[in-house]
N, C-alpha and C positions, 0 to 999 in steps of 0.2 A: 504494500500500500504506500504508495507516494506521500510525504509530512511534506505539509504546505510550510517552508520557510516564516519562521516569525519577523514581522517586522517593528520598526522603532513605534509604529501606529496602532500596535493590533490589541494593545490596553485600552485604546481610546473608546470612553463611551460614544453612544450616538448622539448625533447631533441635537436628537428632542430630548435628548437625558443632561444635555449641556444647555439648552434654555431654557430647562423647570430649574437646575442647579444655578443658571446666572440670576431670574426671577426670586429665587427663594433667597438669595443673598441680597440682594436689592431689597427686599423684603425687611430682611433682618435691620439694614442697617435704615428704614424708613420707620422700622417701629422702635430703635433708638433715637431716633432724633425725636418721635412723638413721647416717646418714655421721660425724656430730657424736660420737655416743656410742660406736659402733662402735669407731671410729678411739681411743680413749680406753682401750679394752679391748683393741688392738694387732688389730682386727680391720677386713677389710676387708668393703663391705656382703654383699659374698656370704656370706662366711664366717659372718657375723652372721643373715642370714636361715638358712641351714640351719641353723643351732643352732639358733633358734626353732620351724624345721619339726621337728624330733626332740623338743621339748616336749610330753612325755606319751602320748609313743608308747614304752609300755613291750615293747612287741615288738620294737623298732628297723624301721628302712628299709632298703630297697635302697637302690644308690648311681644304678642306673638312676630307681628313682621321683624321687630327689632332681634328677634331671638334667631331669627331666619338670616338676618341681616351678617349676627356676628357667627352665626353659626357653632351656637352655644344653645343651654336649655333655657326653656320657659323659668325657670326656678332661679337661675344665674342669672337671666337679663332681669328680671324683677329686683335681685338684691341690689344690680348696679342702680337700676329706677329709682329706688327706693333710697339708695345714698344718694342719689342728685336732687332729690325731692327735698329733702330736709336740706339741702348745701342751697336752697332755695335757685336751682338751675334749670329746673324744671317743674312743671306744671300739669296735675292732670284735667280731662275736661269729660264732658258729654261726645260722644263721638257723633259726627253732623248724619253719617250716612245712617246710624243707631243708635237712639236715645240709651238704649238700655247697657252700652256698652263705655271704653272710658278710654278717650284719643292722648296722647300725651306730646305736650307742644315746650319751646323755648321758653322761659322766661325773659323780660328784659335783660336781667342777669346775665344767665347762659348766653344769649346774644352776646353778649361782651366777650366772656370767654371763648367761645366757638371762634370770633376774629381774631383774638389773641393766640391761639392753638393754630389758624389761617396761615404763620407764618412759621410753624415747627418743620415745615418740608422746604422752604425757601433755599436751603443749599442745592436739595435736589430738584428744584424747579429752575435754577441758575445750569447747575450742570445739564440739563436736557436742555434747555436754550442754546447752549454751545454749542450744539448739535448742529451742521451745514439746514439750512431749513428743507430739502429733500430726504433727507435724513430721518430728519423729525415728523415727515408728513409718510413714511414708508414706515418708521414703527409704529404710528399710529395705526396704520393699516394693519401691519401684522397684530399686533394685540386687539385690534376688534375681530380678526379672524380667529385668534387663538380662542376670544370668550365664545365667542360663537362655537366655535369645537366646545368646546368645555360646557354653555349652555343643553349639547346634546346628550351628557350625562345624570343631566337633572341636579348637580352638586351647583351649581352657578345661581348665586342671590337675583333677585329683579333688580333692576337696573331702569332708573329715566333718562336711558339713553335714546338715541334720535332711532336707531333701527328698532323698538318695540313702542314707539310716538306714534299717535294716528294722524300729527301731521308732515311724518316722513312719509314722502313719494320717490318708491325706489325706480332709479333708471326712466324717465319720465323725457329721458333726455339721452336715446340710447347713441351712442358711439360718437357721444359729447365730451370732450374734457371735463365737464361736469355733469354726471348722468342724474345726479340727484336733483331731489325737490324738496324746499319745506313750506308749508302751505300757512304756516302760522306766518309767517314773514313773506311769503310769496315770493321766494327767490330760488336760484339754484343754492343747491348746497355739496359745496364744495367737500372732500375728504377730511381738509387739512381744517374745517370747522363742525366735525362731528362729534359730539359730545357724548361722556360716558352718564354724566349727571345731569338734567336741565332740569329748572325750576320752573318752564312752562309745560312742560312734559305731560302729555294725557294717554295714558296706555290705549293702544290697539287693542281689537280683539286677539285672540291668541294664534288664530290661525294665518293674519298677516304677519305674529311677530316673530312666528317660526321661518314665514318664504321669508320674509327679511333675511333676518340670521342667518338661513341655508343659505340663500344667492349671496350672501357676501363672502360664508365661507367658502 
């Protein structure tokens, strides 16, 4: 039997085991700099990411979405609730779509805080600016295709991003430099202004928010 010669390459993971491991380190060092500032505001990072997730959600959340959100239990997102309630950062209410249930929104407070923590990634918003602007408009691209892959496992939070928006109009403009559409603003929408988060954002039905997703992946 022939032995296939080793070579100086043949340890090398594969290339998708080399961007979960550059992601996961990127990762690491974004939830130190949130740990840094957090911790500075008497908060700890969970407590610090749900503030941020209630940023401009003037309806408030459930405390289930929030538990989806960090991907944690109902029992654990309630205790962080529960510390930011009393730290007077949060506020619970009536929920608008269900009297009978209880939306949980910003206080003026937490508003403060949430801009102050605004500026715990600003090294890492500096270093991706540095980025040639083609650069920066092709990882944008790859990472809305990787959530997309990822969305198809069912492990992927909801997102008011523009691709599950009912007023993203995909390809509306086909073998355009800009094939997209956004019908809230009535204009083309370009790649490099696609957003993972919008605060005008009104979820699709589910069946455009999957062709979304697939055709982009």
């Amino acid at each position: 039997m022939d032995i296939k010669p080793e070579t100086p390459w043949d340890s090398t993971p594969d290339i998708s085991a080399r961007i979960v491991t550059a992601i996961g380190r990127i990762a690491t060092v974004l939830r130190s700099g949130m740990w840094e500032v957090s911790t500075g505001e008497g908060l700890n990072p969970a407590q610090a990411e749900i503030l941020q997730l209630l940023q401009h959600r003037t309806r408030g959340v459930r405390l289930t979405w929030l538990a989806r959100q960090l991907s944690i239990s109902a029992a654990s997102a309630s205790d962080s609730v529960a510390a930011l309630v009393s730290k007077g950062l949060i506020r619970k209410a009536r929920a608008e779509d269900d009297g009978r249930a209880t939306a949980l929104h910003l206080t003026p407070e937490g508003e403060q805080v949430v801009q102050r923590l605004a500026h715990a990634l600003s090294f890492a918003d500096s270093a991706a600016s540095r980025l040639a602007p083609a650069q920066q408009v092709q990882m944008l691209t790859g990472l809305f295709k990787l959530i997309a892959e990822l969305q198809k496992t069912d492990r992927f939070p909801e997102l008011r991003a523009c691709l599950s928006c009912r007023h993203f109009e995909p390809n509306k403009y086909p073998a355009q430099e800009v094939p997209h559409h956004c019908a809230l603003v009535n204009a083309p929408l370009p790649i490099s202004f696609l957003r993972i988060d919008c605060a005008e954002h009104e979820p699709t039905d589910p069946v455009s928010q999957r062709r979304n997703w697939e055709a982009f992946a």
